[in-house]
C-alpha positions as CSV (number, residue, x, y, z in Angstrom):
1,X,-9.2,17.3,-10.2
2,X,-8.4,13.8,-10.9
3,X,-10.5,11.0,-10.7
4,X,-10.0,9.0,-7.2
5,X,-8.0,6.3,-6.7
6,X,-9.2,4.0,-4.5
7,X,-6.4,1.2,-3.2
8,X,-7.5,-1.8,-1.1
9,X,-5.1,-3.8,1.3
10,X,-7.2,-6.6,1.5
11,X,-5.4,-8.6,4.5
12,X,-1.7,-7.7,5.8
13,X,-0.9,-9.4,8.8
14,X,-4.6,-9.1,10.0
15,X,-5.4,-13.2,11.4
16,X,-9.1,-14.3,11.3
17,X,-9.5,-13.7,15.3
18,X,-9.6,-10.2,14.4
19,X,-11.3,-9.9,11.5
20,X,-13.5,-12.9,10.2
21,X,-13.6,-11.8,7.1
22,X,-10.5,-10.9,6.1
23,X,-9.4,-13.4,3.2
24,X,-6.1,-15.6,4.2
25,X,-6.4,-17.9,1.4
26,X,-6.3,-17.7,-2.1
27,X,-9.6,-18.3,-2.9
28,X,-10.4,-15.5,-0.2
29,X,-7.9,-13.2,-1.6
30,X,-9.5,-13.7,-5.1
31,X,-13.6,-13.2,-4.4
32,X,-12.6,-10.4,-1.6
33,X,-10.2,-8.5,-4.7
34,X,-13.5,-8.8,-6.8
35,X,-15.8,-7.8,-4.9
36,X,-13.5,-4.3,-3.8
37,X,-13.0,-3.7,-7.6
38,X,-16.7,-4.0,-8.0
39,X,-16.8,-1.1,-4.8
40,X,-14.8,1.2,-6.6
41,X,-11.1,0.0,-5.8
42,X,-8.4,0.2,-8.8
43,X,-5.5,-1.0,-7.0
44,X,-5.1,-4.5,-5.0
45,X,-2.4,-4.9,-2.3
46,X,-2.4,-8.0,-0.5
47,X,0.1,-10.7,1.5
48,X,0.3,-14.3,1.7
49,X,1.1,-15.9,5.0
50,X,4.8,-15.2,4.6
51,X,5.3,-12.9,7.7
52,X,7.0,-9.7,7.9
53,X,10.2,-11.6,10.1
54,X,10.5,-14.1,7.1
55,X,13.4,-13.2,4.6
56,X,11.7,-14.5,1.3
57,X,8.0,-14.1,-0.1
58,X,6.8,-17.2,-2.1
59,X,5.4,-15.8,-5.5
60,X,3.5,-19.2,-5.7
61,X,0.4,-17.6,-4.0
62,X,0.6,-14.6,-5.7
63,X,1.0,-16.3,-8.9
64,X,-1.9,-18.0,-8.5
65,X,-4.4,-15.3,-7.1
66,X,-3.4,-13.1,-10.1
67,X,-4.1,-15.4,-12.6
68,X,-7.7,-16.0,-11.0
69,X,-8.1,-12.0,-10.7
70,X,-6.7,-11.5,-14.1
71,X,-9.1,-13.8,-15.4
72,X,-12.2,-11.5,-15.0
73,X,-10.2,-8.1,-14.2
74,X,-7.4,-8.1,-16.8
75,X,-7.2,-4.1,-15.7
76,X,-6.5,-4.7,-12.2
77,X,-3.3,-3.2,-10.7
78,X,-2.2,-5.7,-8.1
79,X,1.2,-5.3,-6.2
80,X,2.2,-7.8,-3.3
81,X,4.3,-7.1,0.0
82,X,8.0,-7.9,1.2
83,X,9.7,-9.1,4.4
84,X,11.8,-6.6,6.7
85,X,15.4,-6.5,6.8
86,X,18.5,-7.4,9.3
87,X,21.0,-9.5,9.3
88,X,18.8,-12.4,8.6
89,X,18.9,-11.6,4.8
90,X,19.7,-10.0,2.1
91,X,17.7,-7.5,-0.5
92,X,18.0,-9.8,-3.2
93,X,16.3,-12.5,-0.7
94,X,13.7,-10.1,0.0
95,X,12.8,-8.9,-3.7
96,X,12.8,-11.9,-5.2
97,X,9.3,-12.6,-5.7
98,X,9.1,-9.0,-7.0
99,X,11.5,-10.2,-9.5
100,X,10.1,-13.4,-10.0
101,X,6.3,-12.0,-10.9
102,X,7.5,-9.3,-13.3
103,X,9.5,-12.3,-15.3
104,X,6.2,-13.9,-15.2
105,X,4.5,-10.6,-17.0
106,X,1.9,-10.8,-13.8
107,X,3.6,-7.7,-12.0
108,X,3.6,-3.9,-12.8
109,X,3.8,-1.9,-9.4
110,X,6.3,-3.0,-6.8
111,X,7.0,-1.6,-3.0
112,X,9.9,0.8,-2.6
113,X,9.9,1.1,1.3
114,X,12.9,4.1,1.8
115,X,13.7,3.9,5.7
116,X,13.2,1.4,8.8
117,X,10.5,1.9,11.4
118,X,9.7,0.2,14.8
119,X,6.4,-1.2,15.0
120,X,4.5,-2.9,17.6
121,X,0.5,-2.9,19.1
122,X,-0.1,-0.5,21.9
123,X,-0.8,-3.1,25.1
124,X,-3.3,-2.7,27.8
125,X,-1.4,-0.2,30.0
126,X,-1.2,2.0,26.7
127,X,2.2,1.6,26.2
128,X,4.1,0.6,23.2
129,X,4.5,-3.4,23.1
130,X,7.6,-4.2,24.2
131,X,8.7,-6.0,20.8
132,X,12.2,-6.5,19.1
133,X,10.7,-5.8,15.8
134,X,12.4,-3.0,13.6
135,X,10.9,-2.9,9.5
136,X,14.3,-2.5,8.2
137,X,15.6,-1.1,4.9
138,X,19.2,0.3,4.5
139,X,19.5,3.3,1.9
140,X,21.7,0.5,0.0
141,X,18.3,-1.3,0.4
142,X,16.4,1.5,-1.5
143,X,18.8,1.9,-4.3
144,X,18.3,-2.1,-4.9
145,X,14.8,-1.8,-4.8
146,X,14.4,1.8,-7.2
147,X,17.3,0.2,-9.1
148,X,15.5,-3.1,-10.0
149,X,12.3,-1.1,-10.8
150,X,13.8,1.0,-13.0
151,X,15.7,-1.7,-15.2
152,X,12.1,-4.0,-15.1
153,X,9.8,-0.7,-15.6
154,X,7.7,-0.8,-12.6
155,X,6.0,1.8,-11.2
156,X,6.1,1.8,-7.5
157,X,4.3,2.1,-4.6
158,X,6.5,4.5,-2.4
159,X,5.7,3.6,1.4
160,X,6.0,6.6,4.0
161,X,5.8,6.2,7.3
162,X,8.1,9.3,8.8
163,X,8.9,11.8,7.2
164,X,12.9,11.2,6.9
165,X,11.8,8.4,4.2
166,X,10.3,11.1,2.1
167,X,13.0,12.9,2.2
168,X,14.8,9.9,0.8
169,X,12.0,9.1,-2.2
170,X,12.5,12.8,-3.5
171,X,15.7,12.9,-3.6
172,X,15.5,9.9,-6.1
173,X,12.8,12.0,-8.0
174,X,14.7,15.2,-7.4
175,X,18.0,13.3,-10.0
176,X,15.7,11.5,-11.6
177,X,16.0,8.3,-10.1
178,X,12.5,7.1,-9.4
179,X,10.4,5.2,-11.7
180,X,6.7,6.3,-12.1
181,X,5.3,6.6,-8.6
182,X,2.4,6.9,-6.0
183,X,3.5,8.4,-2.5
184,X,1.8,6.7,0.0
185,X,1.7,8.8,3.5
186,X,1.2,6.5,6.2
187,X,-0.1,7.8,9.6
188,X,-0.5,5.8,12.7
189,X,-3.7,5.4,14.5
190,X,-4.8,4.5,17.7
191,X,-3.8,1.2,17.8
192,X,-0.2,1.3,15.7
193,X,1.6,4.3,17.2
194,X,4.4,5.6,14.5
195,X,4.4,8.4,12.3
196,X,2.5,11.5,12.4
197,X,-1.4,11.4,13.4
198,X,-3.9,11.0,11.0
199,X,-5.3,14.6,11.4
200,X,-4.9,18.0,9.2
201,X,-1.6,19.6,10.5
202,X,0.2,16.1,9.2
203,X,-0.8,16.0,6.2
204,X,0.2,19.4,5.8
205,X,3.7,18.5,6.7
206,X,3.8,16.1,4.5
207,X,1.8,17.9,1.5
208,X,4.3,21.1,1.8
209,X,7.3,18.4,1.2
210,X,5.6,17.1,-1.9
211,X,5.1,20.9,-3.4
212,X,5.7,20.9,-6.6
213,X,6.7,17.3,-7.7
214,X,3.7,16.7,-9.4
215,X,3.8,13.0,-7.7
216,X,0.9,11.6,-6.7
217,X,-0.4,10.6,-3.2
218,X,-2.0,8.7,-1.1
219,X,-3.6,8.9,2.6
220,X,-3.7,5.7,4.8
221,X,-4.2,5.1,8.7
222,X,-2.8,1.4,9.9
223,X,-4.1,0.4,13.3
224,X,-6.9,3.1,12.5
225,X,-10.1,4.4,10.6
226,X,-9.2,6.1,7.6
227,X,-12.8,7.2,6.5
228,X,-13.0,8.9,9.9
229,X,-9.9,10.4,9.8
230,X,-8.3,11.8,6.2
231,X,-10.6,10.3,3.7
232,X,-12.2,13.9,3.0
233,X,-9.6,15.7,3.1
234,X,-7.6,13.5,0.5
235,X,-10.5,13.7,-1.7
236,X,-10.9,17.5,-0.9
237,X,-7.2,18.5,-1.9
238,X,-6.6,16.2,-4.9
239,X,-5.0,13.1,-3.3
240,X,-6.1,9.7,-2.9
241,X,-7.2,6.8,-0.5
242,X,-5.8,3.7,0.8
243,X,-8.2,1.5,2.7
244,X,-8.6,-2.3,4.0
245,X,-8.6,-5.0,6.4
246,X,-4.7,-4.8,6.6
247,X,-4.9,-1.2,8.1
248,X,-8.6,-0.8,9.7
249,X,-8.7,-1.0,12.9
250,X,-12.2,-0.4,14.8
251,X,-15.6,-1.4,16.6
252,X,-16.7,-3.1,13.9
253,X,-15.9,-6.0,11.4
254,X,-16.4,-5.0,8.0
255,X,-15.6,-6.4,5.2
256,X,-12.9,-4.8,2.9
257,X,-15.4,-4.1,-0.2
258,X,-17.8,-2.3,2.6
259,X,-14.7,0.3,3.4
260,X,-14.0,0.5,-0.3
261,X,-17.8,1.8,-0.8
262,X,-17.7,4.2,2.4
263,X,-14.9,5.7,0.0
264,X,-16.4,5.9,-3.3
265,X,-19.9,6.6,-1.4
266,X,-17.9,9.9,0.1
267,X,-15.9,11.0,-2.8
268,X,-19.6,10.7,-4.9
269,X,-21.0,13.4,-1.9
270,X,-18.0,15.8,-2.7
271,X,-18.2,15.9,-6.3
272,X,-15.2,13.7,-6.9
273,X,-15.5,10.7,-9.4
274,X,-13.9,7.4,-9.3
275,X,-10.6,6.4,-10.9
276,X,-11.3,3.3,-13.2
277,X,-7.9,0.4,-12.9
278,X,-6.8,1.8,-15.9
279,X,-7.5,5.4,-14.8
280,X,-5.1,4.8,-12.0
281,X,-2.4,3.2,-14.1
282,X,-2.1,6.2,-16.2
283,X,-2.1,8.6,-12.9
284,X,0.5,7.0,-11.4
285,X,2.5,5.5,-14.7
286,X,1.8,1.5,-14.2
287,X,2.9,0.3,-17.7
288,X,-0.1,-1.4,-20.1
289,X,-0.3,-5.0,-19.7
290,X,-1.0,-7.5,-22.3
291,X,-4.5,-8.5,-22.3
């Protein structure tokens, strides 16, 4: 079986009312990106303040968290976020810092989010929020974004939330379309309801799409507890985990390299070792980088 790769989403939209000690700034984002690669993590995903509703990412921030990161973890595989779409924008708006960081030889793994999803909180009647927010990407949206990956050769990080946009990522694979890869199967918890539930007969669904490819994937709960969920079965059946302060959602208020360690701590217990960064770059197909 191969060695586990361990991704953490270090902030997201989470604010500091939540979560105290999720990192907002970039000296945050740096020491918190350390201290999960120390855990066990291999892969970094995090945002800058840039929210979802804005129609361009500054690569600024990114820029210079990366350079900090690389400094002492030249192996790290880092990869940031992008704004939703609608009429407000455009894809080449919305990839540009994508674009931008790979010019600047700091980026090897990019998002390819295939399909649009409503999200919004549950409120205190235990109802979906009542939100005009739809994460939007056309299918003309996905051919930009596999397109520009392809040409640039980054690998991708493949976000699922329903199953319709996994149907879209393999038919890309299926004609050959799809640079290198890591499926990540999103399932909604508690507090984020979208998706299929984070429990066995989902993964299933999802696993008995995937038979056969030979791609790569990975288990993640936003608005939920993925160590308490599919963490074992992922390790169990050959896949991989996503945690982090960007997708936890709990009684507590850890810190993102305490999740990372629940992880690694687990996988140890079930006989599973830990994917070094440069493990998972040749897993999921991240180019070398220049050291």
């Amino acid at each position: 079986m191969q060695p586990l790769i361990i991704e953490a989403a270090i902030n997201g939209g989470t604010r500091k009312t939540t979560n105290p000690h999720v990192p907002r700034s970039v000296d945050e984002i740096v020491a918190s990106a350390y201290a999960s690669l120390e855990a066990g993590a291999s892969i970094i995903h995090h945002h800058n303040d840039d929210g979802l509703r804005e129609p361009r990412h500054a690569s600024a921030p990114y820029r210079e968290a990366w350079t900090a990161i690389y400094r002492e973890r030249p192996d790290a595989v880092l990869y940031p976020t992008m704004g939703g779409g609608g009429p407000h924008t455009t894809i080449r708006e919305r990839y540009a810092h994508v674009e931008e960081l790979t010019d600047a030889g700091l980026l090897r793994m990019a998002v390819v989010d295939p399909g649009s999803v409503s999200l919004g909180s549950v409120d205190a009647d235990g109802l979906p929020t009542p939100v005009d927010l739809v994460y939007q990407n056309t299918f003309a949206d996905v051919r930009y974004m596999a397109d520009r990956c392809r040409e640039r050769g980054l690998a991708v990080h493949v976000s699922i939330f329903e199953p319709g946009f996994l149907r879209v990522a393999l038919a890309y694979h299926a004609v050959g379309r799809l640079p290198p890869a890591k499926i990540q199967l999103y399932f909604g918890g508690p507090a984020l309801p979208f998706g299929l539930p984070p429990a066995a007969p989902g993964l299933d669904a999802y696993l008995a799409m995937l038979e056969g490819t030979g791609l790569p994937w990975m288990v993640g709960v936003i608005g939920g507890d993925v160590s308490s969920t599919l963490a074992a079965l992922a390790i169990d059946r050959g896949g991989h985990v996503r945690v982090g302060l960007e997708d936890y959602a709990g009684p507590t208020q850890p810190r993102n390299e305490e999740l990372v360690a629940a992880i690694a701590e687990m996988a140890k217990r079930r006989g599973r070792p830990i994917a070094t960064p440069d493990e998972a770059a040749e897993i999921i197909g991240v180019s070398k980088r220049e050291r």
